[in-house]
C-alpha positions as CSV (number, residue, x, y, z in Angstrom):
1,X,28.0,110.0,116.4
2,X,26.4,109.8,119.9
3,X,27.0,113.3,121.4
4,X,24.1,115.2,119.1
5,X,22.6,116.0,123.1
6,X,26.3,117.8,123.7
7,X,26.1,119.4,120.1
8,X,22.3,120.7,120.9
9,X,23.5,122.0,123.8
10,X,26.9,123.6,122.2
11,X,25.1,125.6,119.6
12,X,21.8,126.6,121.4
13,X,22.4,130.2,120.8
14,X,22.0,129.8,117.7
15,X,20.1,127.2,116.7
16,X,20.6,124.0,118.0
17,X,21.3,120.6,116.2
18,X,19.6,120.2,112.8
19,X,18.6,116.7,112.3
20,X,19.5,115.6,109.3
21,X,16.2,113.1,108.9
22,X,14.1,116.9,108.5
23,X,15.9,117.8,104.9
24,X,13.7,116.9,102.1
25,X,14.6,113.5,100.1
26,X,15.8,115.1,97.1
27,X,18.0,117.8,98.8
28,X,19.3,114.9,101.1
29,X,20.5,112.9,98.2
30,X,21.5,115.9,96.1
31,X,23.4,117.6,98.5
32,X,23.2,116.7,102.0
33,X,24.2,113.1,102.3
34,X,27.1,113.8,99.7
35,X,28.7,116.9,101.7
36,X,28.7,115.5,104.8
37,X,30.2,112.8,104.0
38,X,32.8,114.8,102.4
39,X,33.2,117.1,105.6
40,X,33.3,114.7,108.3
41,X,36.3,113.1,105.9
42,X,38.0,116.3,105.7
43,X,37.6,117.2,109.5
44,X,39.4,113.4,110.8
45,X,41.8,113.8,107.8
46,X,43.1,117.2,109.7
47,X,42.8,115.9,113.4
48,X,44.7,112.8,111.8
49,X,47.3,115.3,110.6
50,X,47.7,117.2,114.1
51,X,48.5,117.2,117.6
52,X,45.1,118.1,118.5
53,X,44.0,115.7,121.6
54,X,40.5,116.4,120.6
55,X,37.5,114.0,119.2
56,X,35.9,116.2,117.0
57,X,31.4,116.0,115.7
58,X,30.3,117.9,113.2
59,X,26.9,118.6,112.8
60,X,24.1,121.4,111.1
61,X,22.7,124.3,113.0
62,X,19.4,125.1,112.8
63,X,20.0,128.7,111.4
64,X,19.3,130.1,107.9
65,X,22.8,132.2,108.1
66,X,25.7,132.0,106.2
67,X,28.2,131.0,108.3
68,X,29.9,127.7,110.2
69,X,31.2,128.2,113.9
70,X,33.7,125.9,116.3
71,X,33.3,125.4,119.9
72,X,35.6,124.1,122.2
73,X,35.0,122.3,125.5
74,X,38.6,121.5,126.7
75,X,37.7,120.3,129.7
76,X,36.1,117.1,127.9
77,X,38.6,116.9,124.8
78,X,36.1,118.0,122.8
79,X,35.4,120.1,119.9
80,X,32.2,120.7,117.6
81,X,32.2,122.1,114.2
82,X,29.1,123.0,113.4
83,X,27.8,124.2,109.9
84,X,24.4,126.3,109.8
85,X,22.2,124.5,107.0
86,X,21.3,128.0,105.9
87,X,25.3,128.3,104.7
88,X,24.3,125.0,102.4
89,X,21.0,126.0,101.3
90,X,22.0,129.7,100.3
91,X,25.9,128.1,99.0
92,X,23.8,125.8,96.5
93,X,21.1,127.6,95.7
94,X,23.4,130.7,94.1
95,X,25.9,128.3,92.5
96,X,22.8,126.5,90.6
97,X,21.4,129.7,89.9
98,X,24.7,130.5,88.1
99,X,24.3,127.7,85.9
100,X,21.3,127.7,85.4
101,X,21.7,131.5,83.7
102,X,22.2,130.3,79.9
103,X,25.1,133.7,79.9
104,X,27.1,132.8,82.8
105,X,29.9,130.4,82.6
106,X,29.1,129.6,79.5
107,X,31.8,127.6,78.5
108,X,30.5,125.4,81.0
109,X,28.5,122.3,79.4
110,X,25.8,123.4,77.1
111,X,24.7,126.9,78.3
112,X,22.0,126.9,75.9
113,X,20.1,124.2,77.3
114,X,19.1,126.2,80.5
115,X,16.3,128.2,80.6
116,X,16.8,130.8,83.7
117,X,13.9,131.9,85.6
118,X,13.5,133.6,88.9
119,X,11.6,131.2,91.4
120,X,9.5,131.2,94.8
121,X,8.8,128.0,95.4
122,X,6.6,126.7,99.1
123,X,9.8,125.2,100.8
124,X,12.8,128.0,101.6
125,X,12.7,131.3,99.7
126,X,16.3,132.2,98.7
127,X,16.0,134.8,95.7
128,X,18.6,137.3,96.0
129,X,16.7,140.9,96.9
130,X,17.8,144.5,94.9
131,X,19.7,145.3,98.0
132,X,21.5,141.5,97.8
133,X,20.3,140.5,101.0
134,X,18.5,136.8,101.3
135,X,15.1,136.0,102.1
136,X,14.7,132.3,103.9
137,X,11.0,131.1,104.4
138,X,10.8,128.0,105.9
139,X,8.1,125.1,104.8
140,X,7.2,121.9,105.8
141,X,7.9,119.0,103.2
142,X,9.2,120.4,100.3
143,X,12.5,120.5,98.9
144,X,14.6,124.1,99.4
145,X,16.5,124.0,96.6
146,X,15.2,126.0,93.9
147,X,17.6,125.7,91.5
148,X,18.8,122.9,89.3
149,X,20.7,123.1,86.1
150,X,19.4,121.1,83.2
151,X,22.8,120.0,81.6
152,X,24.5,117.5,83.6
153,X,27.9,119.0,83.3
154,X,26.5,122.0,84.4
155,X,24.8,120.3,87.2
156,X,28.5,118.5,88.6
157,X,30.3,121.4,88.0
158,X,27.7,123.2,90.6
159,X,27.9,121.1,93.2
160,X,31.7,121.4,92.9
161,X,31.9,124.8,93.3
162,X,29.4,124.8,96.4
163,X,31.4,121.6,98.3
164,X,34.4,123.8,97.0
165,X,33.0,126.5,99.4
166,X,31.3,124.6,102.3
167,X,35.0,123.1,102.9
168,X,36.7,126.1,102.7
169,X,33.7,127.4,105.9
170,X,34.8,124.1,107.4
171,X,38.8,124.2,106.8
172,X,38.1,128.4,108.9
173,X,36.8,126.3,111.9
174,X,39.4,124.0,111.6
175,X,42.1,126.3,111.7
176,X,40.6,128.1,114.8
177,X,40.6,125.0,116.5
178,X,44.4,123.8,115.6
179,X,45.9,126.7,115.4
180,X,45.5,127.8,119.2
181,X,42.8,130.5,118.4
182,X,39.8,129.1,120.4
183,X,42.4,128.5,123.9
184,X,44.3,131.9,123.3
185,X,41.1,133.8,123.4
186,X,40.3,132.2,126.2
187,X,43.0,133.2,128.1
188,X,43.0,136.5,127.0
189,X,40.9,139.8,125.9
190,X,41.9,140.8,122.5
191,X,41.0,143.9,121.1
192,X,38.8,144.0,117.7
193,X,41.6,144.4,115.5
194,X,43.9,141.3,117.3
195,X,40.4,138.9,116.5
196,X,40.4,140.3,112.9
197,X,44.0,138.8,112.9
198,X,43.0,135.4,114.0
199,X,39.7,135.4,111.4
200,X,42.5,136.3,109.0
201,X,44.9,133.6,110.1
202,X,42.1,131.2,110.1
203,X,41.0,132.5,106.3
204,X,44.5,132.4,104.9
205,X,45.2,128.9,106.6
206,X,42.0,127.8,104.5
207,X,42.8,129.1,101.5
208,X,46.2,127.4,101.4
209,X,44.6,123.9,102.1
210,X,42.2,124.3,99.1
211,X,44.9,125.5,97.0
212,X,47.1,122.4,97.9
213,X,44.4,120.3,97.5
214,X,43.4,121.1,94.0
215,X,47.4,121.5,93.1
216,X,47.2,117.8,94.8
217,X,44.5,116.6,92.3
218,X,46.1,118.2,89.1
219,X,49.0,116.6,89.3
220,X,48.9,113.6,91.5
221,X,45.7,112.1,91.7
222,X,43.2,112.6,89.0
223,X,42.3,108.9,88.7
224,X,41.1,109.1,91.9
225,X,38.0,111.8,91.0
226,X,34.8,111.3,90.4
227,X,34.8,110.8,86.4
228,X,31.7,113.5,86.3
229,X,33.9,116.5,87.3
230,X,37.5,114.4,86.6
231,X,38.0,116.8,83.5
232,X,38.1,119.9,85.7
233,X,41.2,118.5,87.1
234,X,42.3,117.8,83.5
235,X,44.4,121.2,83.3
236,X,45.9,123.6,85.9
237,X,43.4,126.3,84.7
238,X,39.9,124.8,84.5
239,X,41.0,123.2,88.6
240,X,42.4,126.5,90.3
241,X,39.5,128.6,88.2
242,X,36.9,126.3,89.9
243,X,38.3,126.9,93.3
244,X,39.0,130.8,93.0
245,X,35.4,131.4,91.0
246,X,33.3,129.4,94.1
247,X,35.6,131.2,97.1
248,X,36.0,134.4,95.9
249,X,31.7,134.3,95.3
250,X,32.1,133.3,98.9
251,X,33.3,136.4,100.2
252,X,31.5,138.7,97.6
253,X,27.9,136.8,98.9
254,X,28.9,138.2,101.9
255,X,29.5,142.0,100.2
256,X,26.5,143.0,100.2
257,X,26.6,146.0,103.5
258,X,29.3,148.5,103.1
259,X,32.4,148.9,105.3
260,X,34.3,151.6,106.0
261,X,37.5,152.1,105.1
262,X,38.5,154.7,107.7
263,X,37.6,151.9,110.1
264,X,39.0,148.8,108.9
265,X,41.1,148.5,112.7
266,X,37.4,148.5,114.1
267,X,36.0,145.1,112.4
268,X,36.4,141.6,114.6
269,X,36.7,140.1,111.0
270,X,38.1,141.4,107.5
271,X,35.3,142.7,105.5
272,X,34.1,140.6,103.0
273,X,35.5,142.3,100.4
274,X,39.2,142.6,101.7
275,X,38.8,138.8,102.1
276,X,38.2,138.0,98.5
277,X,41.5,140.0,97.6
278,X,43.1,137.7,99.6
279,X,42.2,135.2,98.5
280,X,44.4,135.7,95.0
281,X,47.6,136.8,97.0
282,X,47.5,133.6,99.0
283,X,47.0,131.7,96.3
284,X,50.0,133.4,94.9
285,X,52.0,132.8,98.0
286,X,51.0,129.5,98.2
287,X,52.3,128.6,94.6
288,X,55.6,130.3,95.0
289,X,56.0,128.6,98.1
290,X,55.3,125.5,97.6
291,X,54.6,124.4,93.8
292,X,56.8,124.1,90.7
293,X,57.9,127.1,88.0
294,X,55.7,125.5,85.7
295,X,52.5,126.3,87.8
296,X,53.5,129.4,88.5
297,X,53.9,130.5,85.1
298,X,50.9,129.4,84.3
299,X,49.5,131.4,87.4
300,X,50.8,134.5,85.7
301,X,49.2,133.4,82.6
302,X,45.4,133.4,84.4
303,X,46.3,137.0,84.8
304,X,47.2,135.9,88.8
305,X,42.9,135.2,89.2
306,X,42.2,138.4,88.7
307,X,40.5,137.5,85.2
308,X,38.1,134.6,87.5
309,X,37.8,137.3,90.1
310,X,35.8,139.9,87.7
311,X,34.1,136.6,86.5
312,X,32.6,135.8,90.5
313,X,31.8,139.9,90.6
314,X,29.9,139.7,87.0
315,X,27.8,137.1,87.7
316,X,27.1,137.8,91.4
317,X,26.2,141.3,89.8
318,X,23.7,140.4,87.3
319,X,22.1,137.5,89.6
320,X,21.4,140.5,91.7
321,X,21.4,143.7,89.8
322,X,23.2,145.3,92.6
323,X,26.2,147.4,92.1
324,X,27.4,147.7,95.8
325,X,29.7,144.9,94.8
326,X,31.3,146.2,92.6
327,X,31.6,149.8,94.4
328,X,32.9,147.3,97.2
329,X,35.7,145.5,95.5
330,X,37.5,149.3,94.0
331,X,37.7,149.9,97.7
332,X,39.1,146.9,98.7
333,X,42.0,147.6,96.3
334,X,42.4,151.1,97.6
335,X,45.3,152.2,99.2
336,X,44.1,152.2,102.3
337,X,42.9,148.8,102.1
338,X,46.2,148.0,100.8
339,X,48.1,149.2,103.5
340,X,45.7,147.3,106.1
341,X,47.0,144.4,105.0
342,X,50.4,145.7,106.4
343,X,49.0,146.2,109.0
344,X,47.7,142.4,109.9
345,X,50.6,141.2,109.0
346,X,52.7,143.2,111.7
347,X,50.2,142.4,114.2
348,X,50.0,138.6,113.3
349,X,54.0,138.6,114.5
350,X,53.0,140.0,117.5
351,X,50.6,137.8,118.3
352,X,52.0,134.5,116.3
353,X,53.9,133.8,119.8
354,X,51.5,134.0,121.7
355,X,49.2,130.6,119.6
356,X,52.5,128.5,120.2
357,X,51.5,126.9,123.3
358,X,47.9,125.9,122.3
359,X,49.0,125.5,118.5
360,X,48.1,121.8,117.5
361,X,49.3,122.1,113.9
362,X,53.2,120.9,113.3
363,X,54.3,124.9,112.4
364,X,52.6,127.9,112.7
365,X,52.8,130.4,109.2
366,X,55.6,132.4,109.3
């Protein structure tokens, strides 16, 4: 698109535009050129599917965060999603660290053709520190991803787990955009605990578009993936697993600083860890909602995630040694926790009226 000047100029805070002609050759190819594709597709396919009047560019950030951000200039009908290149570089780099490790996922390929080692290589630095935090060094010319698995399956089932991820950071700034967030904030001050609502909104809404997507490919359309990866769509378990196992490391990747229970009312957005849990009782919702007996029963039969949940925790554990994540997780299933949950849900009705005259999607959740 034309605009990149606009986009520069939307995201200079943090960044600016990230030409895409600066990523090494073999990351471009590898990665790169094959996601964006893939997220410019899924950001018109929404638009497409909405009232929103506005022409929407994605672009990268220059910023070595993990995150993706929307910004809205209504006054030109125009939005831009942008998605720091630090969110792909550290979203592919742990995935193909994870199968690279000849124990994790080891029913995966051939396990026992990897041979795991910790790397530091001249381009970017991403090896995950003691106290889980990232390192990003920056080089000129070389390629920043460290890590490739040697078996092929291995390899496809990586890069589905990171796209898996980077669309569910893209389908967030989607949802602030269609569902009213970006022009009701703009209208009004919200307290800390009404944005925590709308992060929410926007992480639940995501979550239920990857779930009906991968419920979409199960059972409607498996012809129509890529034969590489077409067997994870083979059975209800080895599709949902994939998407829970690469969202729920999402959130934990974020885990890695403490929060405080006594002050979940306080946070802007849901701590990282309160997030993942979510992410197995929307899937939940989802499926009773919307999908057949039969896949919920089988739902019930994964143990409702909670078996591929552990899984994400184990192996972002022993990639990094760290047991904050762990300590993390027990509180996020704390009663307190538990009952904060309550707690965004009652304040989600208050507010739900509120997004109906800048709501762009056909109906708002209940």
């Amino acid at each position: 698109m034309s605009a990149i000047p606009s986009f520069d100029e939307a995201f200079s805070k943090d960044g600016g535009w990230f030409n895409p002609e600066n990523f090494h050759p073999t990351d471009r190819v590898i990665i790169f050129d094959w996601i964006t594709h893939q997220i410019k597709a899924i950001i018109q396919s929404h638009i497409r599917n909405s009232f929103s009047p506005f022409e929407v560019e994605f672009g990268y950030i220059n910023s070595p965060g993990l995150n993706a951000q929307v910004v809205l200039y209504v006054l030109e009908d125009k939005a831009y999603i942008g998605l720091n290149v630090g969110s792909a570089v550290i979203i592919f780099n742990y995935f193909f660290q994870a199968l690279s490790h000849p124990n994790l996922l080891m029913n995966i390929g051939d396990p026992k053709s990897e041979k795991y080692e910790k790397k530091k290589v001249l381009g970017v630095i991403l090896n995950l520190n003691s106290d889980g935090a990232f390192n990003a060094t920056y080089g000129d010319g070389q390629p920043w991803i460290e890590y490739h698995p040697n078996d092929s399956t291995r390899l496809d089932y990586a890069r589905l787990l990171s796209l898996h991820s980077i669309i569910f950071l893209i389908e967030h700034e989607i949802a602030h955009l269609v569902n009213g967030h970006l022009a009701l904030r703009s209208h009004n001050r919200l307290d800390s605990f009404s944005k925590q609502v709308l992060e929410w909104d926007a992480d639940t809404w995501a979550m239920s578009q990857g779930v009906a997507r991968t419920i979409k490919h199960i059972s409607q359309l498996p012809h129509e993936i890529p034969e590489p990866i077409r067997w994870v769509y083979s059975s209800f378990e080895n599709g949902l697993s994939a998407w829970l196992f690469s969202v729920t490391s999402l959130f934990l990747l974020n885990s890695s600083i403490s929060f405080d229970i006594d002050k979940l009312e306080d946070y802007d957005h849901p701590p990282s860890p309160l997030s993942a849990s979510f992410v197995l009782s929307t899937t939940l919702e989802y499926l009773s909602a919307k999908s057949t007996e039969k896949f919920i029963r089988k739902y019930e039969e994964m143990n409702h995630g909670v078996d591929v949940f552990m899984q994400s925790l184990e192996t972002l554990s022993l990639l990094t040694g760290n047991s904050i994540y762990r300590d993390e997780i027990k509180k996020a299933y704390s009663e307190p926790a538990l009952y904060h949950l309550q707690r965004l849900i009652s304040r989600w009705k208050e507010i739900r009226p509120l997004l109906e005259p800048y709501a762009y999607v056909r109906k708002l959740p209940d």
